[in-house]
C-alpha positions in Angstrom: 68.8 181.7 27.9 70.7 179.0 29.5 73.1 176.6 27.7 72.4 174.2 30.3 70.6 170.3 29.7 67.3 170.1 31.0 68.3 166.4 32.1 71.3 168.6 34.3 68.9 170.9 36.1 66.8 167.6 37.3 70.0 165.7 38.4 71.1 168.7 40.4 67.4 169.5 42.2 67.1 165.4 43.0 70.7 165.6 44.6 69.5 169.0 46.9 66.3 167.1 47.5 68.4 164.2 48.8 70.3 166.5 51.2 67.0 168.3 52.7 65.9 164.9 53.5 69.1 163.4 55.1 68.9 166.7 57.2 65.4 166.6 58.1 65.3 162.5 59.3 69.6 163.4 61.1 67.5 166.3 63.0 64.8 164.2 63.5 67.2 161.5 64.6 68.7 163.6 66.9 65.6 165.2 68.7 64.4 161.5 68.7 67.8 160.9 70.7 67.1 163.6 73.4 64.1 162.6 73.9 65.1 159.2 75.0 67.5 160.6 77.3 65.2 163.1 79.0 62.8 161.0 79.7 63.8 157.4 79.3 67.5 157.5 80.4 67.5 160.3 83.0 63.8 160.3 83.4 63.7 159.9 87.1 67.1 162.0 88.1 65.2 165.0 86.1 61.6 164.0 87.7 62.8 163.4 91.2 64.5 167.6 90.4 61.2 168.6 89.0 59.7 167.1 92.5 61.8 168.7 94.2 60.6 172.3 92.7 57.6 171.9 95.1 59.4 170.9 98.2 60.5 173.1 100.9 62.6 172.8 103.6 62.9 173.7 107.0 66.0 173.7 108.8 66.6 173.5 112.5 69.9 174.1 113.6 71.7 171.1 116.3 72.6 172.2 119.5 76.1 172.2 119.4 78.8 170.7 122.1 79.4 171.7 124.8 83.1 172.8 125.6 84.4 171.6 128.9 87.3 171.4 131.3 89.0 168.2 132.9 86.7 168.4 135.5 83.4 168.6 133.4 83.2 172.4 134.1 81.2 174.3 131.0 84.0 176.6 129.3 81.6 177.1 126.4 78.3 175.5 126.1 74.6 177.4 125.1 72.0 179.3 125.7 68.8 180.5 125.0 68.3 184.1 124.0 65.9 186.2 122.0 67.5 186.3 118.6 66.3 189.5 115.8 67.2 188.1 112.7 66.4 189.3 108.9 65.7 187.2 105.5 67.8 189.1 103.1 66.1 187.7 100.1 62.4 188.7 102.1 64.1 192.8 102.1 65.6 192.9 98.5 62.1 192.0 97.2 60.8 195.3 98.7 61.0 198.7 96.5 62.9 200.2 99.0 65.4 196.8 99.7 64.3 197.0 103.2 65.1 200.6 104.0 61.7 201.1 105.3 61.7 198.2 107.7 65.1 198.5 108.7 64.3 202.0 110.3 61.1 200.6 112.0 63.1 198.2 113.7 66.0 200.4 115.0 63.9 202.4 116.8 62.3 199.2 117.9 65.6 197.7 119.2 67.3 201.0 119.9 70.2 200.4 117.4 71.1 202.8 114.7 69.7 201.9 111.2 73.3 202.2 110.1 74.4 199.4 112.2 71.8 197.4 111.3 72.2 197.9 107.7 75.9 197.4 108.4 75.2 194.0 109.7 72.9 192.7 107.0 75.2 193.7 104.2 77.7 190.9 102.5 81.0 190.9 103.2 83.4 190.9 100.2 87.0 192.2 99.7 85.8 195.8 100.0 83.3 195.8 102.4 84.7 195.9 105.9 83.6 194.5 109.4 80.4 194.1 110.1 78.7 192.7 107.7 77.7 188.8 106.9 80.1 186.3 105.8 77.6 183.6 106.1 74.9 182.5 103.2 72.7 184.8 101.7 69.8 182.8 101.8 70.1 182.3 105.8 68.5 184.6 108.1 70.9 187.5 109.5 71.1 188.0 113.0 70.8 191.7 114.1 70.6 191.1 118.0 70.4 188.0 120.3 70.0 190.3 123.0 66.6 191.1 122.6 64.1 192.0 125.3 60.9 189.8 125.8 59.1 192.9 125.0 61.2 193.8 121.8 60.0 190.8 120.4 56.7 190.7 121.2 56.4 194.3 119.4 57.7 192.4 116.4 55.8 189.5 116.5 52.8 191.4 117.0 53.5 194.1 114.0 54.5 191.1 111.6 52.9 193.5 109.1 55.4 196.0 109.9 58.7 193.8 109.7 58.3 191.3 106.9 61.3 189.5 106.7 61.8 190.0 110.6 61.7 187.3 113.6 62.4 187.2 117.0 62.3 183.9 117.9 64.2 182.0 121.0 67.6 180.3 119.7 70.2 178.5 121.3 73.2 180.5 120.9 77.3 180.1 122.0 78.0 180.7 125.7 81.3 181.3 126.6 81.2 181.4 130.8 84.3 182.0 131.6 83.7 179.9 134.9 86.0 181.4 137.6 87.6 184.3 135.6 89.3 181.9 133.3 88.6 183.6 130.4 90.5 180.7 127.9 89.8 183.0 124.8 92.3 181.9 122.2 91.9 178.5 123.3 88.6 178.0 122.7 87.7 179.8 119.6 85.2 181.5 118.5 82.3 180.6 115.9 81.1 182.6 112.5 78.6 181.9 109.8 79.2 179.2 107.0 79.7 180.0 103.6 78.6 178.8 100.1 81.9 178.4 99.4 82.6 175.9 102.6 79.2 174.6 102.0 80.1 173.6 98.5 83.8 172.3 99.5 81.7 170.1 102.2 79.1 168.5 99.7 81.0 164.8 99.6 82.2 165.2 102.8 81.8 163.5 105.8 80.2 166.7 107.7 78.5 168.6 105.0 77.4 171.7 105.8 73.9 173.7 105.5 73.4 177.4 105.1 72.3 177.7 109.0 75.1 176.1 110.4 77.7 177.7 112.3 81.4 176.8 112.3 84.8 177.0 114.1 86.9 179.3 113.0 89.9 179.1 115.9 90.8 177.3 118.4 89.2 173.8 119.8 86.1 175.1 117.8 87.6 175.0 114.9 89.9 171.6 115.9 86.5 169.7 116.8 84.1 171.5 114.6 82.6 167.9 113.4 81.9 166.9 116.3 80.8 169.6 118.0 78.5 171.2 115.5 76.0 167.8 115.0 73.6 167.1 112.2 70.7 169.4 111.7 67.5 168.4 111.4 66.1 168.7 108.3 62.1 168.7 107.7 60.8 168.7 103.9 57.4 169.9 103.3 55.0 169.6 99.7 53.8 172.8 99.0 51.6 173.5 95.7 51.8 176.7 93.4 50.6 178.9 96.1 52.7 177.9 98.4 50.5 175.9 100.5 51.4 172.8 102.3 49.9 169.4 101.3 52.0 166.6 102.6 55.1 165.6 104.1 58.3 164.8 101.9 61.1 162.5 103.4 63.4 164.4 106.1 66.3 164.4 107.8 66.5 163.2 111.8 69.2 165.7 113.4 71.6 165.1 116.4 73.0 167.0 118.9 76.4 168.8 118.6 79.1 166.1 120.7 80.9 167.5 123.8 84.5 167.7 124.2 86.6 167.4 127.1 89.7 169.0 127.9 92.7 168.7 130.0 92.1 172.3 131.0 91.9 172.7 134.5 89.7 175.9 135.0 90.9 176.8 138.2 94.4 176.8 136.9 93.6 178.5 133.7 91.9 181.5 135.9 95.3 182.1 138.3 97.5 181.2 134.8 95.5 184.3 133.7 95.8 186.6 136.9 99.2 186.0 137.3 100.7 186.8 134.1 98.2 189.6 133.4 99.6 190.7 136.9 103.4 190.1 135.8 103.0 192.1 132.9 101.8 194.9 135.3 104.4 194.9 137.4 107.2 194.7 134.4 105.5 197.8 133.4 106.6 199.7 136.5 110.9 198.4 136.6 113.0 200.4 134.9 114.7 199.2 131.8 118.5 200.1 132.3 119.5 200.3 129.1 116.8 202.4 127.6 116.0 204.5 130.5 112.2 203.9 130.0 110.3 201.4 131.9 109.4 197.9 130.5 106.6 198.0 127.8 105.7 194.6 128.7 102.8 194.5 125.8 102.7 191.0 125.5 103.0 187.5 127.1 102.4 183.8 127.7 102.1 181.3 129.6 101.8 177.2 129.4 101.6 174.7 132.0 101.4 171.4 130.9 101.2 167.1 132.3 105.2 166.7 132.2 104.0 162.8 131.4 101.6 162.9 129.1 102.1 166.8 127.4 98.8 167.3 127.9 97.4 171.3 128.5 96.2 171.9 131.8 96.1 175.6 130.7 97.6 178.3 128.7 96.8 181.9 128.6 97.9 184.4 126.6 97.6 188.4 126.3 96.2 190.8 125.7 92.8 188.6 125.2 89.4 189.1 124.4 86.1 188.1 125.1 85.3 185.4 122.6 81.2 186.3 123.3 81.8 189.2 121.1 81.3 186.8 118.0 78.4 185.3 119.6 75.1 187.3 117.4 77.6 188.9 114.9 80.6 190.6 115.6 80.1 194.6 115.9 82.4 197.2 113.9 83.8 198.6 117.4 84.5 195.2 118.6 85.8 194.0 115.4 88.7 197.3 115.6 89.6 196.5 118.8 90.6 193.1 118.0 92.1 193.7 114.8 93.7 197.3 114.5 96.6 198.3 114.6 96.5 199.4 118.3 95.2 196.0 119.3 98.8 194.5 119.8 96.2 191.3 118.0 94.9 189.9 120.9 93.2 187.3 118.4 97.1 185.8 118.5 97.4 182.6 120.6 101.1 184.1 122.0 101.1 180.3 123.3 101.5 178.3 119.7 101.6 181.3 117.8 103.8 183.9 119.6 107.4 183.4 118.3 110.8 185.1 119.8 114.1 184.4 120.4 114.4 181.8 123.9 117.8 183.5 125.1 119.6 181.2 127.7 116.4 178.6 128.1 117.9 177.7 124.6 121.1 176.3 127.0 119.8 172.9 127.6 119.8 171.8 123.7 123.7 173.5 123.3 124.7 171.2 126.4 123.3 168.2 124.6 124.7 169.6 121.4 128.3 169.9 122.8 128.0 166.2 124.7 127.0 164.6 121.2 129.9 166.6 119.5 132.2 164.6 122.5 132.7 166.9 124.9 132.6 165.7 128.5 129.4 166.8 130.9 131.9 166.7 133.8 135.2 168.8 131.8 136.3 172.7 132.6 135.6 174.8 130.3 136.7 178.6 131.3 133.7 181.2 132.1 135.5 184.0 131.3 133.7 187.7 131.5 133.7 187.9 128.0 135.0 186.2 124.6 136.6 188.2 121.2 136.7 187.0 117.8 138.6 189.3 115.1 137.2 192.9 116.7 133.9 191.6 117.7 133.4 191.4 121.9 130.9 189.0 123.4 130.0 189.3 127.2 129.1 187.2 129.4 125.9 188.8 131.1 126.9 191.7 133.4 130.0 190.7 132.8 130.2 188.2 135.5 133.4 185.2 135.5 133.3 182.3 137.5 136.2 180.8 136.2 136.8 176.7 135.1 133.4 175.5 135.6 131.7 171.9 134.0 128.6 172.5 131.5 126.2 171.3 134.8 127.8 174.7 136.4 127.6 176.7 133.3 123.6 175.9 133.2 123.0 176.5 136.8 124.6 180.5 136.9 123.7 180.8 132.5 127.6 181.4 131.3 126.9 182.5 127.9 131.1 182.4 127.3 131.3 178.7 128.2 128.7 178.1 125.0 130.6 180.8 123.0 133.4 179.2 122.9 132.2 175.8 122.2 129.5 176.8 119.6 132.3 178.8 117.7 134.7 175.1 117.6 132.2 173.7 116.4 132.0 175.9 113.6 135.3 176.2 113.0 135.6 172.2 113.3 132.4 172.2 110.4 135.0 174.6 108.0 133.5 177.3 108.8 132.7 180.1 106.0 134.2 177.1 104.0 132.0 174.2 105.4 132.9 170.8 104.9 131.0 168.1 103.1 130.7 165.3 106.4 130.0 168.8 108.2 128.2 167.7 111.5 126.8 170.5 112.4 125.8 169.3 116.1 124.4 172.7 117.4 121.7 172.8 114.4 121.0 169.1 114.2 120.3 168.6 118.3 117.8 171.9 118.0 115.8 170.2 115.0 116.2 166.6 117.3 114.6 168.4 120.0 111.7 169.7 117.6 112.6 172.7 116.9 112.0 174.3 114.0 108.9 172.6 113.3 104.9 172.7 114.6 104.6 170.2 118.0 101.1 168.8 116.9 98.9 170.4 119.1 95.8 169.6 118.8 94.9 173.5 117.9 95.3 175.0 114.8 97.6 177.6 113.0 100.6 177.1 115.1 104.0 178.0 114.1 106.9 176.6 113.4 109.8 178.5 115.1 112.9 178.5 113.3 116.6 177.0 113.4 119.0 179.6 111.1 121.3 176.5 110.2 123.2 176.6 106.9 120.3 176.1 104.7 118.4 178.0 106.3 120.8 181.3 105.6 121.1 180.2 101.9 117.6 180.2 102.0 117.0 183.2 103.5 119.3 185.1 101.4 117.9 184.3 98.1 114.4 185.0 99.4 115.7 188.8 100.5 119.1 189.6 98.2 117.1 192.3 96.2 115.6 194.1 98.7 119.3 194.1 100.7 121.5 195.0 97.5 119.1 197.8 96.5 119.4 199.6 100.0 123.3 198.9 100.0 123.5 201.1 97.2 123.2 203.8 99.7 126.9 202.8 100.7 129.6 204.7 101.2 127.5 207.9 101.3 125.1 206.0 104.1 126.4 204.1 107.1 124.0 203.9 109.2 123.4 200.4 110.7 120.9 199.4 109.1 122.4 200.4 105.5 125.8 198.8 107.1 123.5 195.4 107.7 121.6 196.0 103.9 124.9 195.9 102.3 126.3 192.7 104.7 123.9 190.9 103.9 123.6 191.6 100.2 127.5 190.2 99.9 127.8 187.6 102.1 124.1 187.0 103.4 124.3 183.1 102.5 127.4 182.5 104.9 126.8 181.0 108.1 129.6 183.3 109.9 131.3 183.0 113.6 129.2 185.3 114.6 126.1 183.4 113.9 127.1 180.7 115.4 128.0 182.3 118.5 124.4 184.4 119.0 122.7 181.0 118.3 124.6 178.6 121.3 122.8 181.0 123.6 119.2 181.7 122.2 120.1 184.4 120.2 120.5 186.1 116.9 117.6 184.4 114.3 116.6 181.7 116.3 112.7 181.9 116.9 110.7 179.4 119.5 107.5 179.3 120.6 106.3 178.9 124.7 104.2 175.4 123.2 107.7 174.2 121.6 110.1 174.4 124.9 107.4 173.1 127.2 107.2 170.5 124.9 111.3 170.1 125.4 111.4 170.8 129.6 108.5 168.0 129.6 110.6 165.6 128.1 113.8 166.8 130.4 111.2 165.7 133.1 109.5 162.2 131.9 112.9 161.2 131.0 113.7 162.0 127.4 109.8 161.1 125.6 108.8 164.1 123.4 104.8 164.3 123.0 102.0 165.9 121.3 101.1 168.4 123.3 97.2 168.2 123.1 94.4 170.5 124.5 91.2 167.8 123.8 91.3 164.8 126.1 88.0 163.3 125.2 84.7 163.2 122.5 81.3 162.1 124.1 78.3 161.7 122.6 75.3 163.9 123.8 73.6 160.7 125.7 77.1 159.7 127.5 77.2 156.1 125.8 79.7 156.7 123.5 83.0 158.2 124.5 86.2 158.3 122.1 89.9 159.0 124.1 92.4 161.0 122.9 95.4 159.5 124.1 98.6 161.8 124.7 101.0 160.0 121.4 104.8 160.6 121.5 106.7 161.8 118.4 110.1 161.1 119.4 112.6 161.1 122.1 115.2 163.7 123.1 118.8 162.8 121.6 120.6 162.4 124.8 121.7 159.3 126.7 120.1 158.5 130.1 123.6 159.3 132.2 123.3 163.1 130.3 119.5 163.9 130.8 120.1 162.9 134.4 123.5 165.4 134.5 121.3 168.0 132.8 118.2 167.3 135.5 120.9 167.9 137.9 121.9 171.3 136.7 118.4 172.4 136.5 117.6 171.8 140.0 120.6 173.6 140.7 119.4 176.7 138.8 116.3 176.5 141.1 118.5 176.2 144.6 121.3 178.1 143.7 121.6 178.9 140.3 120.0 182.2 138.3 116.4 181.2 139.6 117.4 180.7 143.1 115.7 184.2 144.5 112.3 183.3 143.2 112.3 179.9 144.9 113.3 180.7 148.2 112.1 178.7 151.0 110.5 176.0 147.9 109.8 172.7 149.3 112.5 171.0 147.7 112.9 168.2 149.5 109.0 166.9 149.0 108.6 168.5 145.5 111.8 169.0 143.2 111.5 171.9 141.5 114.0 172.3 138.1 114.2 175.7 136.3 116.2 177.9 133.7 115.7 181.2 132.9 116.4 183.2 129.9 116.7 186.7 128.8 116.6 187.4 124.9 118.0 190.6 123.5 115.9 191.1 120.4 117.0 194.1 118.3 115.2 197.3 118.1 113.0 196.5 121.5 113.4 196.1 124.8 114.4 192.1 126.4 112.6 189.5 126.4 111.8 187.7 129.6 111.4 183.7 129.5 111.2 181.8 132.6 110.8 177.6 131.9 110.7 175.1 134.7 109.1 171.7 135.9 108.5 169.3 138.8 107.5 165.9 138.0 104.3 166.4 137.4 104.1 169.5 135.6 106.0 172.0 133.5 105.8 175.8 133.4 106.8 178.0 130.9 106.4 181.9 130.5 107.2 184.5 128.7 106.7 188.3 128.6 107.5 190.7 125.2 109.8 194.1 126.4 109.2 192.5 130.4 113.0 192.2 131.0 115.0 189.6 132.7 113.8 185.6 133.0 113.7 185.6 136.7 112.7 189.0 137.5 109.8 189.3 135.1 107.8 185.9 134.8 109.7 184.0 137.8 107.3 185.5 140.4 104.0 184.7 138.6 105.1 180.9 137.5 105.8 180.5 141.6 102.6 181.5 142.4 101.0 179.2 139.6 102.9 176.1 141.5 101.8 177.7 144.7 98.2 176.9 143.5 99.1 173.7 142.0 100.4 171.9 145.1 99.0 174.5 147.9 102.5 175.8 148.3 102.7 179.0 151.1 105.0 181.5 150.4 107.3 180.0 153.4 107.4 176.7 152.0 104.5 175.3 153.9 102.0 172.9 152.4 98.2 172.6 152.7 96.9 170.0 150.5 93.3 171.4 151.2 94.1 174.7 149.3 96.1 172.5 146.5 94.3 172.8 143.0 96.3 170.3 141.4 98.7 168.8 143.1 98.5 165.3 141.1 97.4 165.3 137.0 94.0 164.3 136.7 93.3 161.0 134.9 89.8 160.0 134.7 87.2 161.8 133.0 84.4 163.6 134.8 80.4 161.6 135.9 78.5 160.7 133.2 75.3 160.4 134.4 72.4 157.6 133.4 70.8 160.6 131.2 74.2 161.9 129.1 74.5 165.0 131.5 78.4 165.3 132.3 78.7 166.1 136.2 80.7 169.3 136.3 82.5 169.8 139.7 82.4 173.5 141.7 84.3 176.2 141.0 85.6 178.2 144.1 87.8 181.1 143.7 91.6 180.0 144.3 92.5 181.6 148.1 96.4 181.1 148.2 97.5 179.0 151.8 98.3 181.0 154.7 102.1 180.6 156.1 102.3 178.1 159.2 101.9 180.7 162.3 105.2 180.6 164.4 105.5 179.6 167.9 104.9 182.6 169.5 101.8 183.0 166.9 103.0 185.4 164.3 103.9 184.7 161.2 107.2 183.4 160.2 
């Protein structure tokens, strides 16, 4: 028996009584407290969610923007097409996931079922192209090519496809109006997903799972605009399914169009004539290879010297963007991705990046003026220039003796900027710099804008590169391992590229002679792209204003009452006085009448339009030359280039005269017809707005280049 006070034994069951009670009324409390906030303090958010069980909505997609050149001329805009599409969540609910019904509708559409499986599946990190990147709750395109008959056998049979419709949509057109294809330009459009729909929640554009969005190019740029506000209809439905009333919905709006400085007639011969340089390349021999000239890829942009507004830029290999359009196939998808694409997905224009060889002159002559050398001195073109056991030539080795820096532009004389790049290194200290170091010949390139984007109105462009000091140190501690590890190979290796590993491991971070040298002439690891030195020859031209370069000229709202400009903006101005840009203008022109680029402009109107040019030839190691040819009037600038295509002049010069031949109805023999001009004066004002929104769009005829005047006796001259 216990020991233990009866009194105890009560005391200790009255204090566990106590407890059971204070945890009864706390849990009662705190049910109590829940209960308040369910249904008292967020009563109405969780009834309004509740509602909302029994609501479904029906989504129909805006009509997006239309797309259009300067002068109102559709580049992409819609149409309506017969569009095969399957509910992915309607399939998976089947035993078979759809099999069945997939293989109905192959032979109904005469695809594979493969394909059509491939197309309906999710896309994920493993899963390649085709397949759906969009939301998994949106109806899957398989076709928008359907036949009025293939859709009426689906319509008909609903019992055979459920989860299947054919229904007329309004998909992406992209017309190509005149040949001018403006691929990489434009853009192309892809599903949305959850993710982007979720990032858009508290934006200013959300998105919904059946919207389509930019993913390059002015469609991406202006996707806001462009895409609209869907219209959203919310029904009541009860248990069943059944519809019993109206909820509140959502008025949609039309997709905005954009305008654009393009001008499609100049895009198309932009097109045709650098496609048709980089044929020709193809068949010159390349001297110092013995092969001909691969030629494998190019670009070309002409731009409003006043304004830096894109009148057109092409670039190749391209694409047809209307591949996209209904879902990208797997073929398709190889051919613009693989490995033996040469990516024509790449806009070469923004995006294509190489070294600019001797275009690259005009910023060392404003580099040597600002270190205080005189436009108008002598400085010795020699046929080549030595430092320590190192040989530079001057190209073919060609020496036109004492010549001024205007000279030394007009016939290229890389020695003349040898010598003065490498004072000015040795002035800086050298492998020792100093700490005032001025560093002219890097600081002018980054005051001209190099080495950073332009601002095009387009996205993913590149930066280019300056290899200043920094830059090296940089560069070096980014790459040291992978260079010291393959200099260990050294002695028993010396190939070049161990030889390189192994100068670079030791002494990688020093900006040497030779650097400096390469760089005054466009060499070495300077990288431009074609957007950046248009950007530069426009300023030579408009007198020293750098701008924006933009592609978008306009926003206007689908009933033509509400238009928003975008106005060219400048970012800065070139780092020259007025007496030296005019010295340099001078040299340029010479280039043009009697300088490097005087062969392609033979018999050039010069006297009625002034034509400036510069061309430039880029050794790049391990491939063949690169050809760059950069020029302007006063109206427009030019610049092209060509991958492996050889020399400036002979590669790209023939094509860019034939785009200013088209420009300002220019005949071969110098002759003008202003009838056959395209362009011969930037265009301003925007096109007709009409009382109903409709944007009048102007005819397209294909360009027919001017005749030469007939001589006297009635041949030609």
């Amino acid at each position: 028996m216990s020991n233990i006070p009866e009194t105890g034994r009560t005391s200790r069951v009255t204090v566990r009584l106590i407890a059971i009670q204070i945890l009864v009324f706390s849990l009662l409390l705190t049910l109590g407290g829940r209960l308040w906030y369910l249904q008292i303090r967020n009563g109405q958010e969780y009834a309004n969610e509740a509602k909302s069980n029994h609501v479904q909505q029906v989504v129909e997609p805006a009509t997006r923007g239309s797309i259009l050149d300067a002068r109102g001329v559709p580049l992409a805009d819609n149409q309506t097409r017969l569009v095969v599409s399957a509910s992915r969540t309607e399939l998976l609910k089947m035993k078979d996931d759809g099999k069945g019904v997939l293989g109905r509708l192959s032979k109904v559409l005469g695809m594979s079922e493969q394909e059509i499986r491939n197309k309906v599946r999710l896309c994920d990190a493993k899963t390649p192209q085709p397949c759906w990147n969009g939301s998994p709750y949106q109806p899957i395109p398989i076709t928008d090519e359907a036949t009025t008959q293939q859709a009426l056998q689906i319509r008909e049979r609903s019992e055979d496809f459920p989860g299947i419709s054919a229904e007329p949509t309004a998909v992406r057109r992209y017309a190509a109006p005149g040949n001018a294809n403006t691929a990489q330009v434009l853009g192309y459009l892809s599903p949305v997903t959850d993710e982007e729909i979720q990032k858009a929640k508290n934006s200013n554009s959300p998105l919904l799972r059946s919207d389509q969005v930019g993913r390059s190019g002015l469609e991406r740029t202006y996707d806001s605009d462009l895409r609209g506000k869907a219209q959203v209809n919310r029904y009541e439905v009860d248990n069943l399914g059944r519809v019993i009333g109206q909820s509140k919905s959502e008025k949609g709006q039309a997709g905005s169009s954009v305008v654009t400085s393009i001008d499609a007639r100049v895009q198309a011969v932009a097109e045709k004539e650098l496609d048709q340089a980089m044929k020709d390349a193809r068949k010159e021999r390349d001297k110092n290879t013995g092969t001909n000239y691969k030629a494998d890829a190019g670009s070309v942009v002409v731009m409003e010297a006043k304004t830096g507004r894109v009148v057109a830029m092409a670039s190749n290999p391209s694409y047809d963007p209307n591949a996209w359009v209904g879902g990208i196939s797997g073929k398709d998808y190889a051919k613009l991705t693989g490995k033996g694409s040469n990516y024509p997905l790449l806009n070469r224009g923004i995006q294509g990046q190489a070294a600019p060889g001797s275009i690259f002159k005009v910023i060392s002559t404003a580099a040597a003026v600002n270190a205080g050398y005189d436009f108008d001195g002598h400085y010795p073109c020699t046929s080549s220039y030595s430092i320590g056991g190192q040989v530079f030539k001057n190209f073919e080795s060609q020496s036109h003796g004492a010549i001024d820096l205007g000279r030394a532009l007009e016939v290229s004389c890389d020695t003349v900027f040898y010598r003065l790049s490498h004072d000015e290194w040795k002035r800086d200290g050298g492998l020792k710099p100093k700490a005032d170091a001025k560093n002219w010949f890097y600081k002018t390139a980054h005051q001209f804008g190099l080495g950073d984007k332009t601002g095009i109105d387009l996205p993913s462009e590149v930066t280019g590169r300056v290899p200043d000091r920094q830059w090296k140190k940089d560069f070096w501690k980014a790459n040291q391992v992978g260079w010291c590890e393959q200099a260990k190979a050294w002695p028993k290796k010396k190939d070049f590229a161990t030889k390189l590993a192994r100068e670079n491991c030791l002494e990688g971070m020093k900006l040497h002679a030779y650097d400096s040298i390469n760089y005054a002439i466009g060499q070495g690891d300077t990288l431009v792209t074609p957007i950046q030195m248009a950007t530069i020859y426009a300023a030579i031209s408009n007198g020293g204003t750098l701008y924006d370069p933009s592609v978008g000229k306009a926003v206007i709202t689908p009933n033509g009452k509400h238009i928003r400009n975008i106005v060219p903006k400048p970012h800065g101005k070139l780092p020259v006085t007025a007496k030296t840009l005019k010295q340099m203008d001078g040299a340029l022109a010479g280039v043009a009448t009697r300088g490097t680029a005087a062969w392609r402009f033979g018999g050039w109107p010069q006297d009625k339009i002034p034509m400036h040019a510069k061309t430039g030839t880029a050794e790049v190691y391990g491939k063949q030359t690169t050809s760059w040819f950069a020029t302007y009037t006063k109206d427009y600038t030019i610049v092209m280039t060509i991958s492996q295509g050889g020399t400036g002049s002979g590669a790209s010069g023939p094509a860019v005269r034939k785009i200013y031949n088209a420009l300002y109805g220019v005949s071969e023999d110098g002759g003008i017809d202003n009838k056959a001009a395209l362009l011969p004066k930037p265009q301003a004002r925007l096109p007709k707005i009409e009382d109903d929104g409709t944007i009048q769009a102007q005819a397209i005829k294909p360009h027919t280049p001017p005749k030469p005047k007939p001589s006297p006796s009635g041949s030609p001259q």
